[in-house]
Gaussian input, Z-matrix of N, CA and C with variables (Angstrom, degrees):
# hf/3-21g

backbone

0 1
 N
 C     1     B1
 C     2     B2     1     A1
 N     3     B3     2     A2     1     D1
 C     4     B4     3     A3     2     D2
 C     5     B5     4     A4     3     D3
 N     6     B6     5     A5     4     D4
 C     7     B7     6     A6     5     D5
 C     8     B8     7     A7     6     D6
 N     9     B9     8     A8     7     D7
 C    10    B10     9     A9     8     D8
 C    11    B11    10    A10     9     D9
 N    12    B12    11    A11    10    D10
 C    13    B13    12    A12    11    D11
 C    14    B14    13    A13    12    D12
 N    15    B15    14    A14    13    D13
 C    16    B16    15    A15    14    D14
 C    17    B17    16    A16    15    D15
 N    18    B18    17    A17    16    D16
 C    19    B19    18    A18    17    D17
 C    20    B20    19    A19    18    D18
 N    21    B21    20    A20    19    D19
 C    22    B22    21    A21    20    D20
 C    23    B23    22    A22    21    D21
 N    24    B24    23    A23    22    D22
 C    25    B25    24    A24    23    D23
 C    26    B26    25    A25    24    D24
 N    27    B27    26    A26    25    D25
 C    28    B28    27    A27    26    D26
 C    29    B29    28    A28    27    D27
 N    30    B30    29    A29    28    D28
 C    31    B31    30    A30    29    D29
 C    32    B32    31    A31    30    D30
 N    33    B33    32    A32    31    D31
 C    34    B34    33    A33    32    D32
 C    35    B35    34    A34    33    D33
 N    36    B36    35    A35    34    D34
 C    37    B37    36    A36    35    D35
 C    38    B38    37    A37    36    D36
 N    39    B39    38    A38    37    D37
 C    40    B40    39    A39    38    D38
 C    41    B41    40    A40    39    D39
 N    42    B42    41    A41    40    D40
 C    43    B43    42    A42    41    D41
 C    44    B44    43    A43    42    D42
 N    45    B45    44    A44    43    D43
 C    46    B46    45    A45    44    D44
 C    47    B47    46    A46    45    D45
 N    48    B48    47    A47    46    D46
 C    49    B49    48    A48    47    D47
 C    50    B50    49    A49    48    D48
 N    51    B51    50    A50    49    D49
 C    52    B52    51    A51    50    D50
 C    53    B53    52    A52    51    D51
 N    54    B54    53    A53    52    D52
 C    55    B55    54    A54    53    D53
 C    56    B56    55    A55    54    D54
 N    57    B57    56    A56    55    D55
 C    58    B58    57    A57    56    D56
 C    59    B59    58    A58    57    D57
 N    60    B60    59    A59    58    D58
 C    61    B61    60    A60    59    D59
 C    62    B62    61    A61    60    D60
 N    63    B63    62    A62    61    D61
 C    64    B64    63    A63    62    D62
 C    65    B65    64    A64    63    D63
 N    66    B66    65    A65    64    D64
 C    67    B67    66    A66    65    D65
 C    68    B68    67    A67    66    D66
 N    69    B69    68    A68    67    D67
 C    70    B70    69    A69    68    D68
 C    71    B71    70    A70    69    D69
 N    72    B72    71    A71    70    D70
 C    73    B73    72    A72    71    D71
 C    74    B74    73    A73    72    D72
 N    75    B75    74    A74    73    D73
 C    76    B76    75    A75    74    D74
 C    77    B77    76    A76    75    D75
 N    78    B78    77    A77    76    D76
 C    79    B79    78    A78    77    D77
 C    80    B80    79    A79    78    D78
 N    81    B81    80    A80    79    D79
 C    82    B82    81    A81    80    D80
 C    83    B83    82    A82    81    D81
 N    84    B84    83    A83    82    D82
 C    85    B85    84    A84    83    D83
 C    86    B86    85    A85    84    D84
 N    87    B87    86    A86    85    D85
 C    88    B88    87    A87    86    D86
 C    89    B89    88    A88    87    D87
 N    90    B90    89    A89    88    D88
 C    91    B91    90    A90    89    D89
 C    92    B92    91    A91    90    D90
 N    93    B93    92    A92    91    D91
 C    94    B94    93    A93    92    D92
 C    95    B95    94    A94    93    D93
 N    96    B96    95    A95    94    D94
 C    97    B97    96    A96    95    D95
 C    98    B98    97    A97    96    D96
 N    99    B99    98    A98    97    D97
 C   100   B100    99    A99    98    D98
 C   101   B101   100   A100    99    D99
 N   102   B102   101   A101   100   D100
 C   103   B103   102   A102   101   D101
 C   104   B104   103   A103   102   D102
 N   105   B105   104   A104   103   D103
 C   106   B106   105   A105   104   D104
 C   107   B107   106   A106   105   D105
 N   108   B108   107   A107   106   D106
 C   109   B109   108   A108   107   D107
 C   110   B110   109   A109   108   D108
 N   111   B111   110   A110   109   D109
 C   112   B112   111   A111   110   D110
 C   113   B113   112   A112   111   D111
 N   114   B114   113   A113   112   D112
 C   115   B115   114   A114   113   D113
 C   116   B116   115   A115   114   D114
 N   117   B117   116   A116   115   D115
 C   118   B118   117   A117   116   D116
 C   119   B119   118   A118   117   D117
 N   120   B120   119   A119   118   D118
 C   121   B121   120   A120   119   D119
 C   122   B122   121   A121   120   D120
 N   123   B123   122   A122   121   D121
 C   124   B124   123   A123   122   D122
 C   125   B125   124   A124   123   D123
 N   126   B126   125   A125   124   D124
 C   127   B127   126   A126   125   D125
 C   128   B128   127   A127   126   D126
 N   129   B129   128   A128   127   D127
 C   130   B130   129   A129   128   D128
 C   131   B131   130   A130   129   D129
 N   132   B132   131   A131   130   D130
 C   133   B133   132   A132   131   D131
 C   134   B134   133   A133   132   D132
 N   135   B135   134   A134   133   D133
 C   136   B136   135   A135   134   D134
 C   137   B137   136   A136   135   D135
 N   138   B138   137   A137   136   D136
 C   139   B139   138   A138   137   D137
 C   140   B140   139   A139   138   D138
 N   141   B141   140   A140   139   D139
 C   142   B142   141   A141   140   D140
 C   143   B143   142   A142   141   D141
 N   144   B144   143   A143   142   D142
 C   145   B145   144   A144   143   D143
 C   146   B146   145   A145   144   D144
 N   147   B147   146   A146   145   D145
 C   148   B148   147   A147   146   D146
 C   149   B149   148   A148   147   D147
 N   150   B150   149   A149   148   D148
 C   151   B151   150   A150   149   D149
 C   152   B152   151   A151   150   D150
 N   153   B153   152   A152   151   D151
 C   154   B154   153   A153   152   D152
 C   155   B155   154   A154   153   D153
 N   156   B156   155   A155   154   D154
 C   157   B157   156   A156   155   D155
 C   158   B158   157   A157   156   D156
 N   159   B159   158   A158   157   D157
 C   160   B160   159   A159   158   D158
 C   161   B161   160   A160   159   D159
 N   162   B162   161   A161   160   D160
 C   163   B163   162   A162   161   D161
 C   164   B164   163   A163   162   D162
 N   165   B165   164   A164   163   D163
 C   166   B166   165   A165   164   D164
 C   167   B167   166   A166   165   D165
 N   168   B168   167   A167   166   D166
 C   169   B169   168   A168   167   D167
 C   170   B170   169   A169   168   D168
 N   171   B171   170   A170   169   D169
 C   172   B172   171   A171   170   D170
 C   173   B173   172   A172   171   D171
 N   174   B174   173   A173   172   D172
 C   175   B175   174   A174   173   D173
 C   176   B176   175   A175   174   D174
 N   177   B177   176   A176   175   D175
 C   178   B178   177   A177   176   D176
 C   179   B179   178   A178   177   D177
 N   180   B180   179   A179   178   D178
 C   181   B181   180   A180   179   D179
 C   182   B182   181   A181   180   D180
 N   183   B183   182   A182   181   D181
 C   184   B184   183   A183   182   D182
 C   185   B185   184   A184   183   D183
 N   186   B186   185   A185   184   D184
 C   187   B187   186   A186   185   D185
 C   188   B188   187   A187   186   D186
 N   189   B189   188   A188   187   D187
 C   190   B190   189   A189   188   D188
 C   191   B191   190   A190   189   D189
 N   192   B192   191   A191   190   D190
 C   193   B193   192   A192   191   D191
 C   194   B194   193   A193   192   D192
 N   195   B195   194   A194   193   D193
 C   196   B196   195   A195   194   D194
 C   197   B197   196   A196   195   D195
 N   198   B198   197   A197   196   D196
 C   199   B199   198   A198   197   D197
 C   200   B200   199   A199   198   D198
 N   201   B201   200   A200   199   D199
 C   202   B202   201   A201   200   D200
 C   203   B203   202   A202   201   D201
 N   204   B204   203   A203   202   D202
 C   205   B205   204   A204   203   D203
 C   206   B206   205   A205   204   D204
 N   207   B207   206   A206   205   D205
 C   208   B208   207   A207   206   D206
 C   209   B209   208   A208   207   D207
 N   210   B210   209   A209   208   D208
 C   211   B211   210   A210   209   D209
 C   212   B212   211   A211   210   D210
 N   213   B213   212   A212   211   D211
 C   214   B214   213   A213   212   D212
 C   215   B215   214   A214   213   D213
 N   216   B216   215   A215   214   D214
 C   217   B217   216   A216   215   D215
 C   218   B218   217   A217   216   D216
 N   219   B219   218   A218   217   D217
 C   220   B220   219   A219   218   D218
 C   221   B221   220   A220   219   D219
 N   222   B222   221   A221   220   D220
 C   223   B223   222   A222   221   D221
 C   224   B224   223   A223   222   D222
 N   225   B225   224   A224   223   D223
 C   226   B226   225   A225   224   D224
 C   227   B227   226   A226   225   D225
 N   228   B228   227   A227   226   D226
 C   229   B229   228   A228   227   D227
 C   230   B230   229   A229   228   D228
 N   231   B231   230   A230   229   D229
 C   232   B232   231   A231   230   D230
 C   233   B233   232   A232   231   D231
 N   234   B234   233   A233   232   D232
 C   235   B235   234   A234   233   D233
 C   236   B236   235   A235   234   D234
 N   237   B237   236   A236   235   D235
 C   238   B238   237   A237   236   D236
 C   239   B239   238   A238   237   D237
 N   240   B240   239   A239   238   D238
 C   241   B241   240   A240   239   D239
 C   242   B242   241   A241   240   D240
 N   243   B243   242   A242   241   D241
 C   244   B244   243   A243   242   D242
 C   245   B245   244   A244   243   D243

   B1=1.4468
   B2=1.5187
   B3=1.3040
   B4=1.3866
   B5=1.3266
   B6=1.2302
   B7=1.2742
   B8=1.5459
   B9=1.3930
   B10=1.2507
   B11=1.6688
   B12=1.0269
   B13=1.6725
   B14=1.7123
   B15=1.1019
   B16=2.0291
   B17=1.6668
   B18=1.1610
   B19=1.6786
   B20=1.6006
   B21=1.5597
   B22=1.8603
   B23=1.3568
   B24=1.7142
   B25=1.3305
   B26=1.2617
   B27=1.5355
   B28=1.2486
   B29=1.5764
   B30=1.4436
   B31=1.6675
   B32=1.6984
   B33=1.0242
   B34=1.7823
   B35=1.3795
   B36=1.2378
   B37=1.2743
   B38=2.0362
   B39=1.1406
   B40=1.3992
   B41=1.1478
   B42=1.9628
   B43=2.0254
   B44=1.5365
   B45=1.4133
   B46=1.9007
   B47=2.1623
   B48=1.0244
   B49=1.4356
   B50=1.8781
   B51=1.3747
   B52=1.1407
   B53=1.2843
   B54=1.6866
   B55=1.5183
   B56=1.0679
   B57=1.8806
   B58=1.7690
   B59=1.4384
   B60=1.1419
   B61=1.9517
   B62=1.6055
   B63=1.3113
   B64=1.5897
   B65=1.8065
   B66=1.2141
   B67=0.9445
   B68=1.5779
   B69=1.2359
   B70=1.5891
   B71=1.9375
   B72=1.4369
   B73=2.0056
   B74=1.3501
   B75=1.1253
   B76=1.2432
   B77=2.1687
   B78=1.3272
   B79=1.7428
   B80=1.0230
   B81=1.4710
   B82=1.6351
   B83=2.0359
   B84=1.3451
   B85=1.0151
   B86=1.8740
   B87=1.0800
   B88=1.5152
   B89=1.1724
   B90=1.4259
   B91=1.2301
   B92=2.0248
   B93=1.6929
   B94=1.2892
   B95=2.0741
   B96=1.1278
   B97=1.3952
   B98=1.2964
   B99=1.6112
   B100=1.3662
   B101=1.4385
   B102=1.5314
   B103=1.2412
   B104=1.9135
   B105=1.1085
   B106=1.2613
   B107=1.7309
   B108=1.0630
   B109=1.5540
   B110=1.6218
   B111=1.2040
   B112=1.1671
   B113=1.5995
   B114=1.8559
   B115=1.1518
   B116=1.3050
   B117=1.2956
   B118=1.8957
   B119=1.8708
   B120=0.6545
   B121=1.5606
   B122=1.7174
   B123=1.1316
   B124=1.8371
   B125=1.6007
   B126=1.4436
   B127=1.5283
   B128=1.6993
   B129=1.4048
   B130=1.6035
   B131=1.5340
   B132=1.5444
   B133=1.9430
   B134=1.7367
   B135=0.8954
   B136=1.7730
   B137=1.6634
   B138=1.4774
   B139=1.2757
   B140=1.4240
   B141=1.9739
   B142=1.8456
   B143=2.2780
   B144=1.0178
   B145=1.4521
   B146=1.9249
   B147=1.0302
   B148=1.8129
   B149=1.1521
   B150=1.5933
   B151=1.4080
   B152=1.6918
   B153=1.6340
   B154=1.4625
   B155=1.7409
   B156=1.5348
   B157=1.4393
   B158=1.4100
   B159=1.3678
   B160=1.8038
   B161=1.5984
   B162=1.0938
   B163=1.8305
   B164=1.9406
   B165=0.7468
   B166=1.3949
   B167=1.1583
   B168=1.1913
   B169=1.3573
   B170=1.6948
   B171=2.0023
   B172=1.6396
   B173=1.2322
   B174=0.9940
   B175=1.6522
   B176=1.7231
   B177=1.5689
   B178=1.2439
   B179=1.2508
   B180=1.7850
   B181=1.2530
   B182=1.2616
   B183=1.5476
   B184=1.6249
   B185=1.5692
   B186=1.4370
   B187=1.2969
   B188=1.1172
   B189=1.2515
   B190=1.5672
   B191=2.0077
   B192=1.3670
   B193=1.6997
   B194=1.5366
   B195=1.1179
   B196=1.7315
   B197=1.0680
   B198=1.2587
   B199=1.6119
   B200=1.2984
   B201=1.6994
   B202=1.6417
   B203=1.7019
   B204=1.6801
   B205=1.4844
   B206=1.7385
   B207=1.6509
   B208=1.3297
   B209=1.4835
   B210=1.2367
   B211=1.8493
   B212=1.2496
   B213=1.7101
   B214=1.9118
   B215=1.9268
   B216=0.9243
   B217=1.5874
   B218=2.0331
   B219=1.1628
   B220=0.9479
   B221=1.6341
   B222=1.4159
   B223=1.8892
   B224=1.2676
   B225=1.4355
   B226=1.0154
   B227=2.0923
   B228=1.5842
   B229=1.9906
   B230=1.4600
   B231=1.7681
   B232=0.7407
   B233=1.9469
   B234=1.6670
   B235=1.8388
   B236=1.4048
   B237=1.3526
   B238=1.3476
   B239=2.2280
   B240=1.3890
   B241=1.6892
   B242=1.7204
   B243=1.0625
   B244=1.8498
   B245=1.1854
   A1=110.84
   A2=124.16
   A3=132.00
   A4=129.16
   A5=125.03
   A6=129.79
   A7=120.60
   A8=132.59
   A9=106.67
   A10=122.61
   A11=144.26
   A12=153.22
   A13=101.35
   A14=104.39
   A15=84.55
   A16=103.32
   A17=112.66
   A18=111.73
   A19=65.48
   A20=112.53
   A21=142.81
   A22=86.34
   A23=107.72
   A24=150.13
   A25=113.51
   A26=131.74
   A27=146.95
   A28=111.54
   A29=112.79
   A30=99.41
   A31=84.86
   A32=111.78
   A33=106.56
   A34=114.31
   A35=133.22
   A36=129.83
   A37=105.32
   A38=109.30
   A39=89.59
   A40=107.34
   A41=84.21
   A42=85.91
   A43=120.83
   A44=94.84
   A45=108.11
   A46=108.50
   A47=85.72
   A48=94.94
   A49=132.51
   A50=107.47
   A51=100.15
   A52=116.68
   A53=111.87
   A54=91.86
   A55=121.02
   A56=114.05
   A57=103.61
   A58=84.07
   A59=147.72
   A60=150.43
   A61=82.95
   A62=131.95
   A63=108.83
   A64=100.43
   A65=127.34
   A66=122.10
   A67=117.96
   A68=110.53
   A69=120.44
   A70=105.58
   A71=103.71
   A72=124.54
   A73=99.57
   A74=117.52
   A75=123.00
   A76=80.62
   A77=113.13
   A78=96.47
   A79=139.11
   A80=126.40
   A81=132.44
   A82=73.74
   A83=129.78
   A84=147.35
   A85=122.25
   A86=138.18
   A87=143.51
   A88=107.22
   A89=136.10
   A90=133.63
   A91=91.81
   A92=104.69
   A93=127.05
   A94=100.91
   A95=105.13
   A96=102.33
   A97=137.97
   A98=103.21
   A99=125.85
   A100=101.46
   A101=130.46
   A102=116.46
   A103=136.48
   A104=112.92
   A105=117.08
   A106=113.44
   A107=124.53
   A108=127.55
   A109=93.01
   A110=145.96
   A111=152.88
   A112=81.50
   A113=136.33
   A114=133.58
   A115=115.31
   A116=109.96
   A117=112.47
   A118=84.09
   A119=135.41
   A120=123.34
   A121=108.75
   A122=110.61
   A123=131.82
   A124=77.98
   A125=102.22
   A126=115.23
   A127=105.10
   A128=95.60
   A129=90.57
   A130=101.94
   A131=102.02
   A132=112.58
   A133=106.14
   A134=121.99
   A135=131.03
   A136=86.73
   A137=124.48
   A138=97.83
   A139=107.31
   A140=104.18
   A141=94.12
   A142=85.75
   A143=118.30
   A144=132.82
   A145=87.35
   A146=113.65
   A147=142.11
   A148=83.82
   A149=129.52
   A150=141.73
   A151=88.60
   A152=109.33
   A153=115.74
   A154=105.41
   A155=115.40
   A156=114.76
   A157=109.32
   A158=99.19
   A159=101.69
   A160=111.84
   A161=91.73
   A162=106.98
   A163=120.21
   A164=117.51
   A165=137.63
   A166=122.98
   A167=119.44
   A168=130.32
   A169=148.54
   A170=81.27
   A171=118.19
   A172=125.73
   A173=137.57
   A174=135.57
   A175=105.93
   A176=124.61
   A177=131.59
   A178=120.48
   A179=129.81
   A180=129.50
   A181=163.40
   A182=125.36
   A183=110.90
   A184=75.10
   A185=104.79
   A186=152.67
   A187=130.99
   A188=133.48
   A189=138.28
   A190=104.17
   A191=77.71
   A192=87.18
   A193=114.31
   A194=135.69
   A195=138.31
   A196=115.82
   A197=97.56
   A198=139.11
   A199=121.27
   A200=90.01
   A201=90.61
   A202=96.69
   A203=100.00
   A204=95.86
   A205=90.79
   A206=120.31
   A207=91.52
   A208=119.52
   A209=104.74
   A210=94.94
   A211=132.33
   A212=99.69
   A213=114.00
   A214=87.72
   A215=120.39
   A216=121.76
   A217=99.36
   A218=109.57
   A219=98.73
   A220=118.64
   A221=106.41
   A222=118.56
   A223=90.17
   A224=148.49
   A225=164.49
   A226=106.61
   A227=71.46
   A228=87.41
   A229=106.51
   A230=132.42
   A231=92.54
   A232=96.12
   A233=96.85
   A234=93.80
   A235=102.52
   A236=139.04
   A237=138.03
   A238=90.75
   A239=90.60
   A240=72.59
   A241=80.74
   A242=111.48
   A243=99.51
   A244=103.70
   D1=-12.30
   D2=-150.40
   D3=18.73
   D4=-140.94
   D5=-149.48
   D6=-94.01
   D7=117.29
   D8=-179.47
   D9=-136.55
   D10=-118.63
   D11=-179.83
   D12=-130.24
   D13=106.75
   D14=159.96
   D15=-119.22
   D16=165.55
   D17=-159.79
   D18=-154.46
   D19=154.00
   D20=172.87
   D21=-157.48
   D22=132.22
   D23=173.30
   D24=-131.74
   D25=119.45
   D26=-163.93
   D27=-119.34
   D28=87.32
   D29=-154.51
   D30=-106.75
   D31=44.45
   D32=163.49
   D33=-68.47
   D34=-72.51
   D35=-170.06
   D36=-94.50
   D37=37.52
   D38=167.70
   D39=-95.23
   D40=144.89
   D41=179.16
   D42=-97.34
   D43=-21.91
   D44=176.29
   D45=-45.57
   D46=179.10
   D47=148.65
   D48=-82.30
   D49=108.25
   D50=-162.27
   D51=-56.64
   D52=-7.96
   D53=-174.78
   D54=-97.83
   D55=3.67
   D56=-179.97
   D57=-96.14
   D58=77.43
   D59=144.83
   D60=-81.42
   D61=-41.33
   D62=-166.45
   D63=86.09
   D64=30.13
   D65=-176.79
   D66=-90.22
   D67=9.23
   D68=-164.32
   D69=-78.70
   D70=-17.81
   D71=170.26
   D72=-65.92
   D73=-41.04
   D74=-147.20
   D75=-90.10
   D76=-79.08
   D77=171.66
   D78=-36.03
   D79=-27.03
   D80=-146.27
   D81=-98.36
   D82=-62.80
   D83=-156.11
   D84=-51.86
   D85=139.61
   D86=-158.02
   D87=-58.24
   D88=-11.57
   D89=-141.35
   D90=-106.54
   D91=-173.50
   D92=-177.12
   D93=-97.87
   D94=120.41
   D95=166.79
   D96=-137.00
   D97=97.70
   D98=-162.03
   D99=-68.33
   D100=117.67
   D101=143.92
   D102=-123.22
   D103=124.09
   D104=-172.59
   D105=-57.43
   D106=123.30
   D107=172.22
   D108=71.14
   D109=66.81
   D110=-110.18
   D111=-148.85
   D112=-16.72
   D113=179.58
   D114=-88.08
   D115=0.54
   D116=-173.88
   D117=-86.67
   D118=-37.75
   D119=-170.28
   D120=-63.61
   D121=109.95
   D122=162.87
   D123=-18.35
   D124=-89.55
   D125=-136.48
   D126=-104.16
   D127=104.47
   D128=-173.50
   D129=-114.17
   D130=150.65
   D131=-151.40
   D132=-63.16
   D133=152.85
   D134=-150.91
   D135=-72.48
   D136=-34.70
   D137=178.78
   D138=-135.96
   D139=144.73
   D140=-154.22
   D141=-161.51
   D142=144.52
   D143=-178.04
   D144=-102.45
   D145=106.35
   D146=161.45
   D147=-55.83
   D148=175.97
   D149=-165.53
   D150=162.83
   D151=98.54
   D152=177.62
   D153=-118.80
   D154=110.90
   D155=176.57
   D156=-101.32
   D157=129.93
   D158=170.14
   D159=-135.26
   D160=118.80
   D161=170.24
   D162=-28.43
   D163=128.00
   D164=162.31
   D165=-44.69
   D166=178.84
   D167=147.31
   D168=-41.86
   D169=-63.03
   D170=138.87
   D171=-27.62
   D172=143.67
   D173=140.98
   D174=-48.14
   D175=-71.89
   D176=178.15
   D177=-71.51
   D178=5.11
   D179=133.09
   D180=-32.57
   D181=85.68
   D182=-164.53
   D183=-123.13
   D184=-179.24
   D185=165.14
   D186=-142.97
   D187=91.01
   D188=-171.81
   D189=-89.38
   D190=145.94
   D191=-178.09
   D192=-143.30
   D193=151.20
   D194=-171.78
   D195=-160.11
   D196=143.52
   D197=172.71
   D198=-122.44
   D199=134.67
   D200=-169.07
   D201=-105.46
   D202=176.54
   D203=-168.34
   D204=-146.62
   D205=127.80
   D206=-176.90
   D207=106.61
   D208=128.05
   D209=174.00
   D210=-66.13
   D211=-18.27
   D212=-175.11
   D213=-85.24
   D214=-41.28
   D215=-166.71
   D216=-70.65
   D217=-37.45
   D218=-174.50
   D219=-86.74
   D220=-3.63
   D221=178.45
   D222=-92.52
   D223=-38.48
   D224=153.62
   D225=-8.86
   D226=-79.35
   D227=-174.15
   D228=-68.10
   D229=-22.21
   D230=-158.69
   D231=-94.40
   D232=3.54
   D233=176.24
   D234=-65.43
   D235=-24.73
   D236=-132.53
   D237=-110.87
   D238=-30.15
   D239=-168.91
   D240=-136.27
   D241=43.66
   D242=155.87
   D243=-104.54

């Protein structure tokens, strides 16, 4: 796959408006961009891989599941699980 950019954004406790972060460099740009609570943003980029975890049964149980959105989200998923 080689080499690339990853950027993680944690917009849990922001109090600003999430959408002036200026984070739109960070989308337009080559890199991977993880963001946590990624639904507080108004305007989220036309194409993006969702990532929904929900706990188990277990205590140490999750199950993660995704949806892509978008033609880049969907070239995305299919690098990740082809």
């Amino acid at each position: 796959m080689g080499e690339f950019h990853f950027f993680h954004m944690d917009l849990y406790r922001v109090e600003m408006d999430a959408d002036e972060l200026g984070l739109e460099e960070y989308f337009a740009g080559d890199g991977l961009t993880v963001i946590e609570w990624g639904k507080i943003l108004e305007d989220l980029p036309e194409s993006y891989v969702e990532v929904i975890l929900e706990k188990g049964t277990e205590e140490s149980q999750r199950t993660a599941n995704f949806q892509a959105f978008g033609s880049g989200g969907q070239n995305f998923y299919q690098r990740i699980f082809a």
